[in-house]
LUMBA-233981 format. One line per field, with one value per residue: residue number from 0; x, z, y of N, C-alpha, C in turn; chain; residue in one letter. Coordinates in steps of 0.2 Angstrom, whole numbers, m for minus. Layout:
! residues N
n: [NUM, ...]
nxx: [X, ...]
nzz: [Z, ...]
nyy: [Y, ...]
caxx: [X, ...]
cazz: [Z, ...]
cayy: [Y, ...]
cxx: [X, ...]
czz: [Z, ...]
cyy: [Y, ...]
chain: [A, ...]
res: [a, ...]
END
This chain:
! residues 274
n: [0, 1, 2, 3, 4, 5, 6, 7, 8, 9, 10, 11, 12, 13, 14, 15, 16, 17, 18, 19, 20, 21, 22, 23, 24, 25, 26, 27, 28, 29, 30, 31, 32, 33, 34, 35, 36, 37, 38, 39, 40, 41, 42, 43, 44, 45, 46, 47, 48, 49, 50, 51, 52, 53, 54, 55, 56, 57, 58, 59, 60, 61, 62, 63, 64, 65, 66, 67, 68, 69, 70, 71, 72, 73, 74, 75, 76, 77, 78, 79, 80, 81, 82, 83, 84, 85, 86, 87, 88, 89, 90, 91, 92, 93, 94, 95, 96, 97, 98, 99, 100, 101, 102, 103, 104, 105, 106, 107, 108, 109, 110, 111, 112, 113, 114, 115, 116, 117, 118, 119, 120, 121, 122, 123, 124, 125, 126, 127, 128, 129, 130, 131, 132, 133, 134, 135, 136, 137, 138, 139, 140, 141, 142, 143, 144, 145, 146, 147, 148, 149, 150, 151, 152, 153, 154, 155, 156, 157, 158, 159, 160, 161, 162, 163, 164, 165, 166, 167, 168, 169, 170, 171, 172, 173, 174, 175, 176, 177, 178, 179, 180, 181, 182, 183, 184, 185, 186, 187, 188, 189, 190, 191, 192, 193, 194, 195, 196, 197, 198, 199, 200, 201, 202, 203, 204, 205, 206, 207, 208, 209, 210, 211, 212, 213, 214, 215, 216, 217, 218, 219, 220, 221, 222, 223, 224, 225, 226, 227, 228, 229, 230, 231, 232, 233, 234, 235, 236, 237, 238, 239, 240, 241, 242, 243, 244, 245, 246, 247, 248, 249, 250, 251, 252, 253, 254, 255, 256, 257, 258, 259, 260, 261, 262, 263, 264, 265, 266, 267, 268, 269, 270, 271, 272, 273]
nxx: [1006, 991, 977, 962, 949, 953, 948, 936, 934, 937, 927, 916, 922, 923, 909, 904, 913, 911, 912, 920, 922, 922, 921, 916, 915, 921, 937, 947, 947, 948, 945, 945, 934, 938, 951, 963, 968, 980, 986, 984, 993, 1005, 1005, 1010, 1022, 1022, 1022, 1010, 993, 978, 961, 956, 964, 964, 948, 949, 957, 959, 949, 955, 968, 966, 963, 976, 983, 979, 981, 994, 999, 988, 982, 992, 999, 989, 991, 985, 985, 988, 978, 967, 953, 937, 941, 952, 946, 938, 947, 954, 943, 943, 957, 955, 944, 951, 964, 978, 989, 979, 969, 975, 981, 969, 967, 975, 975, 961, 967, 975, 990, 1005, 1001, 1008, 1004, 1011, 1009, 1014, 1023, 1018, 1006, 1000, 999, 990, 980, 977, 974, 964, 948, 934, 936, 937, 925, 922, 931, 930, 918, 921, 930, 925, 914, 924, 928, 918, 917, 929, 923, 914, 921, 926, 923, 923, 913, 912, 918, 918, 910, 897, 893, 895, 892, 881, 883, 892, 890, 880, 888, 898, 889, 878, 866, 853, 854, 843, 831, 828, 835, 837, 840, 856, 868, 882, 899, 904, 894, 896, 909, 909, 902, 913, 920, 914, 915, 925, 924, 915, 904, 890, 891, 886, 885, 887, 875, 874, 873, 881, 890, 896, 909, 916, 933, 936, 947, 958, 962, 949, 947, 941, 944, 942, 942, 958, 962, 962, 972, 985, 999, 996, 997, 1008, 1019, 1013, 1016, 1028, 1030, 1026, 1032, 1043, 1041, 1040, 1052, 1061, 1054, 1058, 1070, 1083, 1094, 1111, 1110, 1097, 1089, 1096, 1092, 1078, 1081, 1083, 1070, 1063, 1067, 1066, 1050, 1049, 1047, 1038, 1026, 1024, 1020, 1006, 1001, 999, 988, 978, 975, 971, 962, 951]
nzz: [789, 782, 783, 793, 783, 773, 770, 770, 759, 748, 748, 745, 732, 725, 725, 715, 703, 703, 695, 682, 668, 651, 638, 622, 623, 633, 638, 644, 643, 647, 661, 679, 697, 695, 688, 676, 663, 657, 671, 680, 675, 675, 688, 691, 687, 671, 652, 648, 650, 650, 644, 650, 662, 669, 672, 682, 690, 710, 722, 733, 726, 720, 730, 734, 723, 724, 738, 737, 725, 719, 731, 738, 730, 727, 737, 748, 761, 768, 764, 770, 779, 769, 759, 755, 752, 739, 732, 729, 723, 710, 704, 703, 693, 681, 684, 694, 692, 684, 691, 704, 697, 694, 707, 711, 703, 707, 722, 715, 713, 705, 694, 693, 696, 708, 725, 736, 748, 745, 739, 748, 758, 753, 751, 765, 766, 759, 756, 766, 767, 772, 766, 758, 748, 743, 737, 728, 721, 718, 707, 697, 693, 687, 676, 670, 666, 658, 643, 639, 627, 614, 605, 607, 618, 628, 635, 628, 627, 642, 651, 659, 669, 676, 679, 690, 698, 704, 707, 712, 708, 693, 678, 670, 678, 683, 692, 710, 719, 729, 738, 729, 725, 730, 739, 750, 752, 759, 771, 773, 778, 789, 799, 800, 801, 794, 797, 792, 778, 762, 753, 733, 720, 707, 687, 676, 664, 674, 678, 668, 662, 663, 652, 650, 634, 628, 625, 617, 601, 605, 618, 618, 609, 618, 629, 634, 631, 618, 610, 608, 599, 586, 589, 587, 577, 570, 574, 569, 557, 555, 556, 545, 535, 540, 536, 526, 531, 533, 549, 552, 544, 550, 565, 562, 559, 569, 578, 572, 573, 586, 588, 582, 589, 598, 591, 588, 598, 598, 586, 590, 601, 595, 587, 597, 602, 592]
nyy: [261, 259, 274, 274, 275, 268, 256, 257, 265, 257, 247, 256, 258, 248, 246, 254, 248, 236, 220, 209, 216, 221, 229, 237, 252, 252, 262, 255, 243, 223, 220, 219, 224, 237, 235, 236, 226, 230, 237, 226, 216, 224, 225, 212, 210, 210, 208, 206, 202, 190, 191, 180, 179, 190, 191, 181, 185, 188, 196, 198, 200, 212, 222, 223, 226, 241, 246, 246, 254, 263, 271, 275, 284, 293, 301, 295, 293, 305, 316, 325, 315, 308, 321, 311, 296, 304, 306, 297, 288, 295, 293, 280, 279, 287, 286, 289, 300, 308, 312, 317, 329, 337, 338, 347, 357, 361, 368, 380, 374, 370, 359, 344, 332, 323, 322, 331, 343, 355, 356, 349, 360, 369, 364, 363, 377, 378, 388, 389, 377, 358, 353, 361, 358, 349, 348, 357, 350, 340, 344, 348, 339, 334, 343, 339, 325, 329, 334, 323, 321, 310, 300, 285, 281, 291, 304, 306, 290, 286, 294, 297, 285, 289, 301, 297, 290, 301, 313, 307, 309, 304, 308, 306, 303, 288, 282, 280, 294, 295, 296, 296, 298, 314, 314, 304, 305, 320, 314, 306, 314, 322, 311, 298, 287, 279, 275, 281, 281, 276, 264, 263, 261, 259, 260, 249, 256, 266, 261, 263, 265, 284, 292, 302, 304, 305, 317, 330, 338, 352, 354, 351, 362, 370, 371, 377, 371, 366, 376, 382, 374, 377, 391, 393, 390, 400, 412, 410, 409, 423, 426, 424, 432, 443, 447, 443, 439, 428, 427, 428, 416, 406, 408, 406, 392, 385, 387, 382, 368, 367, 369, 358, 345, 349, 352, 337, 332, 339, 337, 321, 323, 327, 317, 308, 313, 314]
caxx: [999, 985, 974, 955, 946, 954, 945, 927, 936, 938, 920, 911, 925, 919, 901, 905, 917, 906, 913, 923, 918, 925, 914, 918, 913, 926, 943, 951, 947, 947, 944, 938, 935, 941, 960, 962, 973, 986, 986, 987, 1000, 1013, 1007, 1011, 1028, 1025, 1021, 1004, 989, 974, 956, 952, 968, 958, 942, 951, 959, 953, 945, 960, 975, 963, 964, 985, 984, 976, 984, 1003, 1000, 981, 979, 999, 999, 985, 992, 977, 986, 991, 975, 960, 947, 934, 943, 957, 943, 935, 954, 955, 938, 942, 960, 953, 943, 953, 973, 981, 989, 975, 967, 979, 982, 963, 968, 979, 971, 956, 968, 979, 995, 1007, 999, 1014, 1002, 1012, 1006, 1019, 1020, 1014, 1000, 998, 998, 988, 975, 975, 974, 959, 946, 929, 939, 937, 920, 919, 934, 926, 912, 924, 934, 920, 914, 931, 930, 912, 920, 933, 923, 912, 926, 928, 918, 923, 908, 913, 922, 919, 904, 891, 892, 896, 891, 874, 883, 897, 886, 875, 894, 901, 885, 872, 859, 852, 852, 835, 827, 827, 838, 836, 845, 860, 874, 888, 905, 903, 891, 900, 915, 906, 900, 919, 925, 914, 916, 931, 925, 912, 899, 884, 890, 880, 888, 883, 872, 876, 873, 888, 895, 900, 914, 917, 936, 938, 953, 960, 962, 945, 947, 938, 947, 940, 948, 965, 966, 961, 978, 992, 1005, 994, 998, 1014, 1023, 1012, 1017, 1034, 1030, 1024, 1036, 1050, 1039, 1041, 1059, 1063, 1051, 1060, 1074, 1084, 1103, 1111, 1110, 1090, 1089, 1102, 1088, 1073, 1079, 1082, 1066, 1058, 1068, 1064, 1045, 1043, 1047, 1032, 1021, 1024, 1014, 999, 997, 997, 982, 973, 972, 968, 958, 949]
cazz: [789, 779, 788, 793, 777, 766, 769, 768, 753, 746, 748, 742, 725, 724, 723, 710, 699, 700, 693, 676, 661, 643, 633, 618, 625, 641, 635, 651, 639, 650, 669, 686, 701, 693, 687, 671, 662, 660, 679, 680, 669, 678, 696, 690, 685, 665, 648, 646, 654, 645, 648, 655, 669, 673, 674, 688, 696, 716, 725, 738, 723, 716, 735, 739, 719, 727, 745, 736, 721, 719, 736, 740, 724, 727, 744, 754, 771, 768, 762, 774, 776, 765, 752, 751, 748, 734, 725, 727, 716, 704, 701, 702, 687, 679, 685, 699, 689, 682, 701, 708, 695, 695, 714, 713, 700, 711, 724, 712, 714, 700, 692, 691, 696, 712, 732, 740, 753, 741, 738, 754, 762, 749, 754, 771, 767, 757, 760, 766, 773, 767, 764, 751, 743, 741, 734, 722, 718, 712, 700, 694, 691, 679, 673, 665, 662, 651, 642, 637, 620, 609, 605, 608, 626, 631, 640, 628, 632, 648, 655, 664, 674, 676, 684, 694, 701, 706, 710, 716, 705, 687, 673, 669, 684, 682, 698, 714, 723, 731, 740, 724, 727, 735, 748, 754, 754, 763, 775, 780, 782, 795, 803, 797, 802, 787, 797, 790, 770, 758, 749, 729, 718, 700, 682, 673, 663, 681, 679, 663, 663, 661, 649, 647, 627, 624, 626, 611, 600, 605, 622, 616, 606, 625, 632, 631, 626, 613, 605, 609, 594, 582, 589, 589, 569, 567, 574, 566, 548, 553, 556, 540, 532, 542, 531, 521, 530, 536, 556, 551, 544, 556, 570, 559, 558, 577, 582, 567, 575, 593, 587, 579, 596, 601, 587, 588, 604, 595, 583, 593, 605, 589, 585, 601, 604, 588]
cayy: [258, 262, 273, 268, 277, 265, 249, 261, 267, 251, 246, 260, 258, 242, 244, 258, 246, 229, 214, 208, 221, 220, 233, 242, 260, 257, 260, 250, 235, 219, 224, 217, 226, 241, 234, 236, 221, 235, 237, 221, 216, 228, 222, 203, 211, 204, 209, 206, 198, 189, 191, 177, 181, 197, 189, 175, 191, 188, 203, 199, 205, 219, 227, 225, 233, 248, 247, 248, 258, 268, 273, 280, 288, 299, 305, 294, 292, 312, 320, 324, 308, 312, 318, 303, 294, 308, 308, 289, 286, 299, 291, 271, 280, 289, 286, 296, 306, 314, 313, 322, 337, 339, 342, 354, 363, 367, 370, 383, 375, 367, 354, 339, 324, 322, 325, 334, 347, 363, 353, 348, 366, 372, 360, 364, 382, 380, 393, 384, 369, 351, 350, 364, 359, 341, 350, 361, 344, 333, 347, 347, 331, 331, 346, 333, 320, 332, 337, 319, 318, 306, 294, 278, 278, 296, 305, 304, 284, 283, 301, 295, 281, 294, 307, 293, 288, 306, 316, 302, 309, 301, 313, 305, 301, 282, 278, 283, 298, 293, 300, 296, 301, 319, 314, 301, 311, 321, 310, 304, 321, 325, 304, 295, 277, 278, 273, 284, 280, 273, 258, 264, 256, 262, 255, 247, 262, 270, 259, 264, 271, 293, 294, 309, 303, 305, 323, 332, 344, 357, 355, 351, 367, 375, 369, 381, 368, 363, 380, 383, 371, 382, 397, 394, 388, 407, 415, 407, 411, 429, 429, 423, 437, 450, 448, 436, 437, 421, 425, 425, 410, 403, 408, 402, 384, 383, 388, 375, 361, 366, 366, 351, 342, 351, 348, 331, 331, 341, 329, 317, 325, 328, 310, 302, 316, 310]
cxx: [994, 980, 965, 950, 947, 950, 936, 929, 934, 932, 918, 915, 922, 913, 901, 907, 914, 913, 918, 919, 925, 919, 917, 919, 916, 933, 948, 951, 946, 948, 938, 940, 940, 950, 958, 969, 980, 989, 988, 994, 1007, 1013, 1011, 1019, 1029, 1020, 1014, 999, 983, 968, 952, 957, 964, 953, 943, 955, 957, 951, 954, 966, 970, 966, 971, 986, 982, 979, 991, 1005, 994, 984, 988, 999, 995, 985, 985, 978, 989, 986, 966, 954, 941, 936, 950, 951, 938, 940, 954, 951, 940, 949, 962, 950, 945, 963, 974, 984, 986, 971, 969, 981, 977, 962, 972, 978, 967, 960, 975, 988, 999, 1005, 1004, 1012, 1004, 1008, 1013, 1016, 1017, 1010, 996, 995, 990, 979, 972, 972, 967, 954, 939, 932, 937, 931, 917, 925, 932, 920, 914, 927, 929, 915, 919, 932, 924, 914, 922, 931, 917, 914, 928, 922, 921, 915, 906, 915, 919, 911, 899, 888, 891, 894, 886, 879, 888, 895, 881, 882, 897, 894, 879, 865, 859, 850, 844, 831, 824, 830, 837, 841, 848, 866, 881, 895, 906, 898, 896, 905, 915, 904, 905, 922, 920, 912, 919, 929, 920, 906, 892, 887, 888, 883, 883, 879, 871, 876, 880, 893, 897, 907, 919, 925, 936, 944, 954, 961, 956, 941, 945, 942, 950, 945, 955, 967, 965, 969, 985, 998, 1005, 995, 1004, 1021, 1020, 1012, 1023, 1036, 1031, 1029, 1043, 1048, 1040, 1048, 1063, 1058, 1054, 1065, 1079, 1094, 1104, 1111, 1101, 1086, 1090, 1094, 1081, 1074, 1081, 1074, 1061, 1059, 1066, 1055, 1041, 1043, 1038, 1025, 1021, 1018, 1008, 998, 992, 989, 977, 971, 969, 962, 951, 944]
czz: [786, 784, 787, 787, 773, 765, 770, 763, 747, 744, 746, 733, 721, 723, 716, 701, 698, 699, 687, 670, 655, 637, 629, 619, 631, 638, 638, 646, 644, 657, 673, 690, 701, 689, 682, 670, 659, 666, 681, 678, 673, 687, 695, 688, 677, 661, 649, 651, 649, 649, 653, 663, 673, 674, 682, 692, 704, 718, 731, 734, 722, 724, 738, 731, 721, 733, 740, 732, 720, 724, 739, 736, 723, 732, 748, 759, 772, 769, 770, 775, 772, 757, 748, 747, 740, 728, 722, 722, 709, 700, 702, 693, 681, 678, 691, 697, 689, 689, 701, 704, 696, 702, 715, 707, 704, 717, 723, 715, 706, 698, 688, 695, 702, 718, 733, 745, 753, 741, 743, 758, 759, 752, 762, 773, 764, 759, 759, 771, 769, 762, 757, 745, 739, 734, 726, 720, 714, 707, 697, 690, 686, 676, 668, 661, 656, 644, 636, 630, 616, 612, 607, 614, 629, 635, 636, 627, 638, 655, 662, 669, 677, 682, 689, 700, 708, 711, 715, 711, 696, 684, 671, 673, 686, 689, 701, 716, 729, 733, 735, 729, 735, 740, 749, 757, 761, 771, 779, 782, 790, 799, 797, 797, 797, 790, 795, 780, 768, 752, 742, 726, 710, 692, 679, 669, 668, 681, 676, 666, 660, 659, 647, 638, 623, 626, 617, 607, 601, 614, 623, 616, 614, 628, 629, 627, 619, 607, 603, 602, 587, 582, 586, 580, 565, 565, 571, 558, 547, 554, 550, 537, 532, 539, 530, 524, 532, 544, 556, 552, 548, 563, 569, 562, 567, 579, 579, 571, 582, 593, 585, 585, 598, 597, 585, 594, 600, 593, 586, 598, 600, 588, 591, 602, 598, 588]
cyy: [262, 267, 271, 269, 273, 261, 252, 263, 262, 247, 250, 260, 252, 240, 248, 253, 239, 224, 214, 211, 219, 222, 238, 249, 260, 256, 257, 244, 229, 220, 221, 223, 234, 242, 231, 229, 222, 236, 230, 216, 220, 226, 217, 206, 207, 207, 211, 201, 196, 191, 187, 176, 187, 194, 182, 178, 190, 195, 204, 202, 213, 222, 228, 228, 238, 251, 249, 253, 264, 273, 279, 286, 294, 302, 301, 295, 303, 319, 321, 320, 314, 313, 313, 301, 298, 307, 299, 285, 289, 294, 281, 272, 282, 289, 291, 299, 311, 316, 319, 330, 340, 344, 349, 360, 366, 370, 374, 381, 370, 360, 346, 329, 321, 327, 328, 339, 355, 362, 353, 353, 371, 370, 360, 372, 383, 385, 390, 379, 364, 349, 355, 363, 351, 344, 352, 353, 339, 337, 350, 343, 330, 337, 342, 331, 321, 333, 330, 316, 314, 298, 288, 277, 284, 298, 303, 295, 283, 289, 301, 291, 286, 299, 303, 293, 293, 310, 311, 303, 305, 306, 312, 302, 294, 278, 282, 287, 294, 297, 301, 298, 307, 319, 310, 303, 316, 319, 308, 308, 323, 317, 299, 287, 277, 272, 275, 285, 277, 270, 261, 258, 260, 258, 253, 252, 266, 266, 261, 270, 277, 293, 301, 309, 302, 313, 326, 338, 348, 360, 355, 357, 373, 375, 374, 378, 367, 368, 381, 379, 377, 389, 400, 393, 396, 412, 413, 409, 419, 431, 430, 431, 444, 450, 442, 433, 430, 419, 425, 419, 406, 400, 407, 394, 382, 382, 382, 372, 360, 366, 361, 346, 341, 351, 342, 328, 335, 337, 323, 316, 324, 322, 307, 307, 313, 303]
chain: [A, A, A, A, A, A, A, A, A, A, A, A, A, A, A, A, A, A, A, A, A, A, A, A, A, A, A, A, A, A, A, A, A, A, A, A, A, A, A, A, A, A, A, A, A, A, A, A, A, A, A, A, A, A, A, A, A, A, A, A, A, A, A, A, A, A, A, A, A, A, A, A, A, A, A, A, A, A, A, A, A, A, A, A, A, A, A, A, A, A, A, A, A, A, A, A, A, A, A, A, A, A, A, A, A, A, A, A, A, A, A, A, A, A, A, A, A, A, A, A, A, A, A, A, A, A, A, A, A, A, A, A, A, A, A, A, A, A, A, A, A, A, A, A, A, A, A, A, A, A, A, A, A, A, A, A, A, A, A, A, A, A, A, A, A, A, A, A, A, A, A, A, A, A, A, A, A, A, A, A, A, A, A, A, A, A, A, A, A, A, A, A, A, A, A, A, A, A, A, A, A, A, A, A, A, A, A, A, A, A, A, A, A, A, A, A, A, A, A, A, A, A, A, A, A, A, A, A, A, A, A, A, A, A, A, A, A, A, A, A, A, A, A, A, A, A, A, A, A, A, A, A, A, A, A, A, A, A, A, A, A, A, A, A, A, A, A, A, A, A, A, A, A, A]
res: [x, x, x, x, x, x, x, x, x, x, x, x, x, x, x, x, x, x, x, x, x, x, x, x, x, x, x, x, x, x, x, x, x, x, x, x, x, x, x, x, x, x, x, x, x, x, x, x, x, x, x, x, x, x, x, x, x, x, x, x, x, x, x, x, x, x, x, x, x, x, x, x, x, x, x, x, x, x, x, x, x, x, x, x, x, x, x, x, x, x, x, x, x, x, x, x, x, x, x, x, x, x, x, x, x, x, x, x, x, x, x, x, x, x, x, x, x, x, x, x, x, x, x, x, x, x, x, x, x, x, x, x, x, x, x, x, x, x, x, x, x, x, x, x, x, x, x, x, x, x, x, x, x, x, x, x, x, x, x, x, x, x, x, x, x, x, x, x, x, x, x, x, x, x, x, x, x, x, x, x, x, x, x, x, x, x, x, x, x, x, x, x, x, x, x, x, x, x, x, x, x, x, x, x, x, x, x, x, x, x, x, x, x, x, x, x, x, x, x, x, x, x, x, x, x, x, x, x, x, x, x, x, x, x, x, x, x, x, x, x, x, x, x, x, x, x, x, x, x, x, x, x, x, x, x, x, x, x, x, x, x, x, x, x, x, x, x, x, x, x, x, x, x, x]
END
């Protein structure tokens, strides 16, 4: 059984995520209550879903989507109240996947998107305790959603309602201070019934989904792997150079055929990154 942080989770994700959206600048595309018609679509066990199925979506499916899939996903009933619900918002907005590496990057363990008990340990070992790792987690997380420059979907759209969403504050001093994310979080670490949180109150780009494919560049070319096909390009152009026999060559066209694998992914990043 779930435990009790969910259904305070649930409600504060809820005030965050609003109603039925369909806006050029969220890449979710048609989305209620935070469930994209992707997400939808794989609950329903079927192809595809239209907009006007997501717009007739109830509140009552949107939260057994969350309870079966979100909320397990990102370790909720495993992780300290507080920050379930911190990892739970990040990966309603962005996937649990990305959630959960985010976690274990601030808590230096292998980042493979899963909770496990490395994870787990690692989280318990934090130094500070729950409440600074909340702190370090949700700038972790405007880390990312900095990171995500593309014009059309990425932060400089959606960055304000973004940063109203996580931190409580308004870049331009239009909405009132609010608790966001990290206070709350905050708030159930030290009382887990989620009687002193402050349901948000956030403009429509807060809903707006953080994909990791509106990662810039500039980020990309930061990624280790992202080098790695063109390393492997390098090193293979200087085998050939070191001399012409046929065990050279031989060990030239190896190293091409195992980097174009790997150059297939750069591309790739490069475009969506694009």
């Amino acid at each position: 059984m779930a435990r009790e942080t969910l259904p305070v989770a649930l409600e504060l994700v809820f005030g965050d995520e609003g109603g039925y959206s369909n806006v050029k600048t969220d890449r979710g595309g048609p989305t209620k209550y935070g469930i994209t018609h992707k997400t939808l679509a794989a609950h329903r066990g079927i192809k595809a879903v239209t907009a006007d199925q997501v717009k007739g979506m109830s509140r009552e499916e949107a939260v057994d989507i969350y309870r079966r899939s979100f909320w397990p996903q990102c370790g909720g009933d495993l992780l300290p109240p507080g920050l379930d619900y911190a990892v739970f918002d990040f990966a309603v907005n962005s996937g649990p996947a990305r959630a959960v590496k985010s976690l274990q990057k601030v808590v230096g363990v292998r980042e493979d998107g899963h909770i496990g008990e490395q994870t787990l340990a690692a989280v318990r070992k934090f130094e500070g305790g729950v409440s600074t790792l909340i702190r370090a987690y949700c700038d972790e997380r405007m880390r990312f959603l900095r990171s995500l420059s593309n014009p059309s979907t990425g932060f400089p759209v959606n960055g304000r309602g973004w940063t109203i969403r996580v931190t409580g504050k308004d870049p331009k001093g239009l909405w009132k201070d609010q608790p966001g994310v990290i206070g709350n979080a905050l708030r159930l670490a030290a009382d887990a019934s989620g009687q002193t949180v402050e349901k948000p109150q956030t403009p429509p780009e807060a809903g707006a989904k953080a994909d990791s494919r509106d990662t810039g560049f500039g980020e990309v070319l930061k990624k280790p792997e992202a080098w790695g096909p063109l390393g492997s390009i390098l090193t293979a152009g200087g085998a050939i150079m070191a001399g012409s026999g046929p065990v050279q060559w031989a060990l030239a066209a190896i190293m091409v055929a195992s980097a174009a694998v790997g150059l297939s992914y750069f591309v790739r990043r490069v475009r969506e990154a694009g």
